[in-house]
C-alpha positions, 0 to 999 in steps of 0.5 A, a space after each residue: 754663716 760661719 764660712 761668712 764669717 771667715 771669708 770677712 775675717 780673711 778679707 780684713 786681715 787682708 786690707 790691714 795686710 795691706 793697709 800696713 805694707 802701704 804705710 811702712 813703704 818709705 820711698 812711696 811717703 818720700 815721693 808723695 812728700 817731696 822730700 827727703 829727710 837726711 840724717 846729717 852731722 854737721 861738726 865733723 869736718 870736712 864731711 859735714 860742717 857750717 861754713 862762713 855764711 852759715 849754711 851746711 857744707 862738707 862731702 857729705 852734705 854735698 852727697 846729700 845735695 846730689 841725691 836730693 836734686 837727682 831724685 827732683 826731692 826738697 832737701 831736708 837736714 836732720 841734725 845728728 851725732 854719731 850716737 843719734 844717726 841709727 836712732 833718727 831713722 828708727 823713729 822716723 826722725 829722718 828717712 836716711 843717714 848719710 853722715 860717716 856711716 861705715 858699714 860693720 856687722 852690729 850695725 847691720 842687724 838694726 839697720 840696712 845699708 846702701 852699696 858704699 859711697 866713699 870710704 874711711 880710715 879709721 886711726 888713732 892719732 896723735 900730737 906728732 911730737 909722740 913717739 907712738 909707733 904702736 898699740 903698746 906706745 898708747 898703753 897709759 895715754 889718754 885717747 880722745 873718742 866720739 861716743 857711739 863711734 866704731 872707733 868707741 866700739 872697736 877700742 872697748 874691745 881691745 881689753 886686752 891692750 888696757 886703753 885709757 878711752 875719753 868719752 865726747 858726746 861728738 867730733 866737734 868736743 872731741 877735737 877741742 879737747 885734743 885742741 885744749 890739751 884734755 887728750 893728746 890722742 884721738 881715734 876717729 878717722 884720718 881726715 879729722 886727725 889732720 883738721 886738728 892742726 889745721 884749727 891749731 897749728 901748735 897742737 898738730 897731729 898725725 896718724 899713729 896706729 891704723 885701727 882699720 878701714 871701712 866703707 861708708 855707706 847710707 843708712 836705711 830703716 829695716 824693711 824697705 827694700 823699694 828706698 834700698 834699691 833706689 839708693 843702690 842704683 843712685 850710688 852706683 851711676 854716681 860713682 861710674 859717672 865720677 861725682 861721688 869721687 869729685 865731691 870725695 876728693 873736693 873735701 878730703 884731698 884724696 881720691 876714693 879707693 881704686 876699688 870704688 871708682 868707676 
Protein backbone atom coordinates (compact mmCIF):
# COMPACT_ATOMS: atom_id res chain seq x y z
CA UNK A 1 0.00 0.00 0.00
CA UNK A 2 2.39 2.36 0.93
CA UNK A 3 4.51 1.91 -2.17
CA UNK A 4 1.06 2.61 -3.89
CA UNK A 5 0.90 5.27 -2.35
CA UNK A 6 4.31 6.96 -3.56
CA UNK A 7 4.26 5.77 -6.95
CA UNK A 8 0.68 8.21 -6.91
CA UNK A 9 2.40 10.66 -5.12
CA UNK A 10 5.28 10.61 -7.70
CA UNK A 11 2.72 10.41 -10.67
CA UNK A 12 1.02 13.55 -9.41
CA UNK A 13 3.58 15.53 -8.90
CA UNK A 14 4.61 14.55 -12.06
CA UNK A 15 1.25 15.66 -13.96
CA UNK A 16 1.65 19.19 -12.16
CA UNK A 17 5.33 19.01 -13.46
CA UNK A 18 4.21 19.02 -16.25
CA UNK A 19 0.67 20.76 -16.09
CA UNK A 20 2.89 23.66 -14.87
CA UNK A 21 5.81 23.38 -17.57
CA UNK A 22 2.91 23.49 -20.39
CA UNK A 23 1.18 26.92 -18.83
CA UNK A 24 4.47 28.88 -18.29
CA UNK A 25 5.44 27.98 -22.13
CA UNK A 26 4.58 31.56 -23.63
CA UNK A 27 5.24 30.65 -27.43
CA UNK A 28 2.69 27.73 -27.17
CA UNK A 29 -0.23 30.33 -25.72
CA UNK A 30 1.01 33.13 -28.38
CA UNK A 31 0.66 30.32 -31.38
CA UNK A 32 -2.69 28.89 -29.75
CA UNK A 33 -3.85 32.56 -29.39
CA UNK A 34 -2.97 33.98 -32.70
CA UNK A 35 -1.67 36.74 -31.21
CA UNK A 36 1.23 38.39 -30.14
CA UNK A 37 0.68 41.10 -27.19
CA UNK A 38 3.86 43.63 -27.74
CA UNK A 39 4.72 46.16 -25.24
CA UNK A 40 5.06 49.48 -27.20
CA UNK A 41 5.77 53.34 -26.25
CA UNK A 42 3.78 55.11 -28.48
CA UNK A 43 5.16 59.07 -27.40
CA UNK A 44 8.88 58.36 -28.03
CA UNK A 45 9.42 59.52 -31.58
CA UNK A 46 10.55 58.20 -33.97
CA UNK A 47 10.53 55.12 -32.61
CA UNK A 48 7.06 54.95 -31.55
CA UNK A 49 4.62 57.81 -32.09
CA UNK A 50 0.44 58.32 -33.41
CA UNK A 51 0.67 59.83 -36.81
CA UNK A 52 -1.75 62.30 -38.54
CA UNK A 53 -4.34 59.60 -38.87
CA UNK A 54 -3.98 58.36 -35.57
CA UNK A 55 -2.77 55.22 -36.08
CA UNK A 56 1.02 53.78 -34.34
CA UNK A 57 3.97 54.50 -36.42
CA UNK A 58 7.67 54.60 -35.58
CA UNK A 59 10.67 52.06 -36.01
CA UNK A 60 9.66 50.22 -33.24
CA UNK A 61 6.20 50.04 -34.24
CA UNK A 62 7.25 48.95 -37.60
CA UNK A 63 9.72 46.12 -35.89
CA UNK A 64 6.69 44.99 -34.14
CA UNK A 65 4.69 44.93 -37.40
CA UNK A 66 7.38 42.77 -39.33
CA UNK A 67 7.30 40.32 -36.48
CA UNK A 68 3.62 40.02 -36.28
CA UNK A 69 3.34 39.41 -39.77
CA UNK A 70 6.45 37.07 -40.27
CA UNK A 71 5.10 34.84 -37.31
CA UNK A 72 1.26 34.85 -39.38
CA UNK A 73 0.30 36.48 -35.78
CA UNK A 74 -2.78 39.60 -35.15
CA UNK A 75 -0.78 42.17 -33.80
CA UNK A 76 -1.61 43.57 -30.65
CA UNK A 77 -0.10 47.01 -28.79
CA UNK A 78 0.37 47.47 -25.19
CA UNK A 79 0.48 50.96 -24.36
CA UNK A 80 3.48 51.52 -21.97
CA UNK A 81 6.45 53.91 -20.63
CA UNK A 82 9.70 53.43 -19.83
CA UNK A 83 9.03 52.53 -16.30
CA UNK A 84 5.87 49.95 -17.13
CA UNK A 85 7.72 47.93 -20.13
CA UNK A 86 9.54 45.36 -17.48
CA UNK A 87 6.23 45.33 -15.23
CA UNK A 88 4.07 44.47 -18.59
CA UNK A 89 5.76 41.26 -19.45
CA UNK A 90 5.92 40.33 -15.40
CA UNK A 91 2.43 40.25 -15.05
CA UNK A 92 1.15 39.07 -18.28
CA UNK A 93 0.07 42.30 -19.40
CA UNK A 94 1.98 41.70 -22.80
CA UNK A 95 4.06 38.76 -23.83
CA UNK A 96 7.13 40.96 -25.38
CA UNK A 97 8.68 44.42 -25.19
CA UNK A 98 9.84 46.10 -27.89
CA UNK A 99 9.97 49.91 -27.49
CA UNK A 100 13.91 51.36 -26.81
CA UNK A 101 14.89 48.52 -24.40
CA UNK A 102 18.73 48.66 -24.31
CA UNK A 103 20.34 45.92 -22.82
CA UNK A 104 22.09 46.41 -19.33
CA UNK A 105 22.92 43.91 -16.57
CA UNK A 106 20.26 45.16 -13.72
CA UNK A 107 17.75 44.40 -16.45
CA UNK A 108 18.88 41.10 -17.00
CA UNK A 109 18.39 39.73 -13.92
CA UNK A 110 14.64 40.21 -14.14
CA UNK A 111 14.14 39.82 -17.67
CA UNK A 112 15.55 37.96 -20.93
CA UNK A 113 16.62 39.72 -23.73
CA UNK A 114 16.77 38.95 -27.27
CA UNK A 115 20.01 38.97 -29.63
CA UNK A 116 20.16 43.14 -30.47
CA UNK A 117 17.80 44.80 -33.23
CA UNK A 118 19.06 48.19 -33.31
CA UNK A 119 20.92 50.34 -31.17
CA UNK A 120 20.84 53.68 -28.91
CA UNK A 121 23.01 56.75 -28.27
CA UNK A 122 22.53 57.67 -24.99
CA UNK A 123 23.52 61.71 -24.40
CA UNK A 124 22.70 64.64 -22.52
CA UNK A 125 21.65 67.01 -24.57
CA UNK A 126 21.02 70.78 -24.66
CA UNK A 127 19.86 74.23 -26.01
CA UNK A 128 22.62 74.68 -28.53
CA UNK A 129 23.13 78.00 -27.36
CA UNK A 130 24.87 76.35 -23.99
CA UNK A 131 28.35 76.49 -23.96
CA UNK A 132 28.57 72.48 -22.38
CA UNK A 133 31.52 70.86 -23.46
CA UNK A 134 31.53 68.55 -20.56
CA UNK A 135 30.05 66.78 -17.43
CA UNK A 136 31.80 69.64 -15.33
CA UNK A 137 29.80 72.68 -17.66
CA UNK A 138 26.19 70.53 -16.48
CA UNK A 139 26.97 70.88 -12.63
CA UNK A 140 23.97 73.56 -11.41
CA UNK A 141 21.88 72.92 -14.64
CA UNK A 142 18.91 71.43 -14.40
CA UNK A 143 18.70 68.10 -16.54
CA UNK A 144 15.38 66.72 -17.86
CA UNK A 145 15.06 62.88 -17.63
CA UNK A 146 12.33 59.85 -18.17
CA UNK A 147 11.89 58.12 -15.07
CA UNK A 148 12.95 54.46 -14.97
CA UNK A 149 15.08 55.20 -18.01
CA UNK A 150 18.95 53.97 -18.26
CA UNK A 151 19.56 57.34 -18.49
CA UNK A 152 17.77 57.98 -14.98
CA UNK A 153 19.62 55.14 -13.62
CA UNK A 154 23.05 55.72 -14.77
CA UNK A 155 22.87 59.97 -13.91
CA UNK A 156 21.74 58.94 -10.15
CA UNK A 157 24.59 57.35 -9.96
CA UNK A 158 27.21 59.50 -10.92
CA UNK A 159 27.11 61.19 -7.13
CA UNK A 160 30.08 62.19 -7.36
CA UNK A 161 29.70 64.81 -10.49
CA UNK A 162 26.53 66.51 -8.30
CA UNK A 163 23.57 66.66 -11.09
CA UNK A 164 20.39 68.37 -10.70
CA UNK A 165 17.88 65.51 -12.32
CA UNK A 166 14.12 66.42 -13.20
CA UNK A 167 12.10 63.63 -12.88
CA UNK A 168 9.01 63.08 -16.13
CA UNK A 169 6.82 60.34 -16.06
CA UNK A 170 7.68 59.67 -19.85
CA UNK A 171 9.61 61.16 -23.20
CA UNK A 172 6.75 62.87 -24.22
CA UNK A 173 6.39 65.35 -20.91
CA UNK A 174 9.81 65.22 -20.72
CA UNK A 175 10.44 66.89 -24.15
CA UNK A 176 7.61 69.51 -23.66
CA UNK A 177 9.19 70.62 -20.69
CA UNK A 178 12.62 71.09 -22.36
CA UNK A 179 9.93 72.39 -25.15
CA UNK A 180 8.41 75.07 -22.16
CA UNK A 181 11.39 76.24 -20.91
CA UNK A 182 11.20 73.89 -17.34
CA UNK A 183 14.81 72.23 -18.46
CA UNK A 184 17.42 73.33 -20.72
CA UNK A 185 18.97 69.99 -20.80
CA UNK A 186 17.75 66.60 -21.29
CA UNK A 187 19.49 62.85 -21.21
CA UNK A 188 17.77 60.57 -23.07
CA UNK A 189 18.95 59.34 -26.60
CA UNK A 190 20.44 61.41 -29.39
CA UNK A 191 17.53 60.82 -31.85
CA UNK A 192 14.78 62.38 -29.16
CA UNK A 193 17.32 65.24 -28.56
CA UNK A 194 17.08 66.40 -32.54
CA UNK A 195 13.04 65.99 -32.31
CA UNK A 196 13.06 68.59 -29.68
CA UNK A 197 14.00 71.31 -32.43
CA UNK A 198 12.08 69.83 -35.01
CA UNK A 199 8.74 70.49 -32.50
CA UNK A 200 10.29 73.97 -31.63
CA UNK A 201 12.82 75.53 -33.65
CA UNK A 202 13.33 78.18 -31.10
CA UNK A 203 14.47 75.98 -28.58
CA UNK A 204 16.70 73.66 -30.63
CA UNK A 205 18.93 71.34 -29.06
CA UNK A 206 21.84 69.36 -29.55
CA UNK A 207 23.92 66.60 -28.15
CA UNK A 208 26.36 67.74 -25.53
CA UNK A 209 28.00 64.92 -23.37
CA UNK A 210 27.75 61.44 -24.61
CA UNK A 211 26.63 59.27 -21.59
CA UNK A 212 26.97 56.13 -23.47
CA UNK A 213 25.79 53.40 -26.21
CA UNK A 214 23.43 50.51 -25.82
CA UNK A 215 21.69 47.98 -27.81
CA UNK A 216 18.42 47.73 -27.94
CA UNK A 217 17.01 44.29 -27.89
CA UNK A 218 13.63 42.72 -27.04
CA UNK A 219 12.13 42.02 -23.83
CA UNK A 220 11.01 38.59 -22.77
CA UNK A 221 9.75 37.10 -19.53
CA UNK A 222 12.19 34.85 -17.56
CA UNK A 223 11.80 31.01 -18.17
CA UNK A 224 10.87 30.95 -21.76
CA UNK A 225 13.68 29.95 -23.84
CA UNK A 226 11.25 28.01 -26.77
CA UNK A 227 9.74 32.24 -27.35
CA UNK A 228 13.79 33.66 -26.66
CA UNK A 229 14.94 31.22 -29.40
CA UNK A 230 12.47 32.16 -31.88
CA UNK A 231 13.06 35.80 -31.21
CA UNK A 232 16.74 35.19 -31.84
CA UNK A 233 16.45 33.45 -34.94
CA UNK A 234 13.94 36.35 -36.17
CA UNK A 235 16.22 38.86 -35.40
CA UNK A 236 18.90 37.68 -37.19
CA UNK A 237 17.46 36.77 -40.58
CA UNK A 238 15.92 40.31 -40.23
CA UNK A 239 18.95 41.68 -39.94
CA UNK A 240 21.18 39.72 -42.65
CA UNK A 241 18.36 40.20 -44.88
CA UNK A 242 18.44 44.29 -44.30
CA UNK A 243 14.79 44.99 -43.04
CA UNK A 244 15.79 45.47 -39.58
CA UNK A 245 18.27 48.61 -40.98
CA UNK A 246 15.74 49.72 -43.38
CA UNK A 247 13.12 50.36 -41.00
CA UNK A 248 16.34 51.82 -38.52
CA UNK A 249 17.25 54.18 -40.85
CA UNK A 250 13.74 54.74 -42.56
CA UNK A 251 13.13 56.57 -38.82
CA UNK A 252 16.27 57.91 -37.41
CA UNK A 253 18.01 59.08 -40.48
CA UNK A 254 21.00 56.86 -39.86
CA UNK A 255 22.15 53.19 -40.62
CA UNK A 256 22.47 50.78 -37.78
CA UNK A 257 25.95 49.95 -36.65
CA UNK A 258 28.40 48.17 -39.07
CA UNK A 259 28.56 45.60 -36.42
CA UNK A 260 24.91 45.01 -36.73
CA UNK A 261 24.15 44.72 -40.28
CA UNK A 262 24.27 41.96 -42.19
Amino acid sequence: MKRFLAIAVLGTTALVGAGQAARADMLDDITKAGKIRIATDLAIPPSGMIDGAMKPTGSDVETAELLAKDWGLQLEFVQTTGATRIPNVQTNKADIIISTLSVTPDRAKVIDFSKPYAALQSVVGCLKSLDVKGWDDLKGKTIAVSRGTTQDTTLTNMKERDLKLARFEDDATMVTAAISGQADCVATSATIVSQIGVKAPVRAFEPKVSITNFDLAIGVKKGEPKLLEKLDAWVEQNLKNGKLNAIYKKFHGTELPANMRG
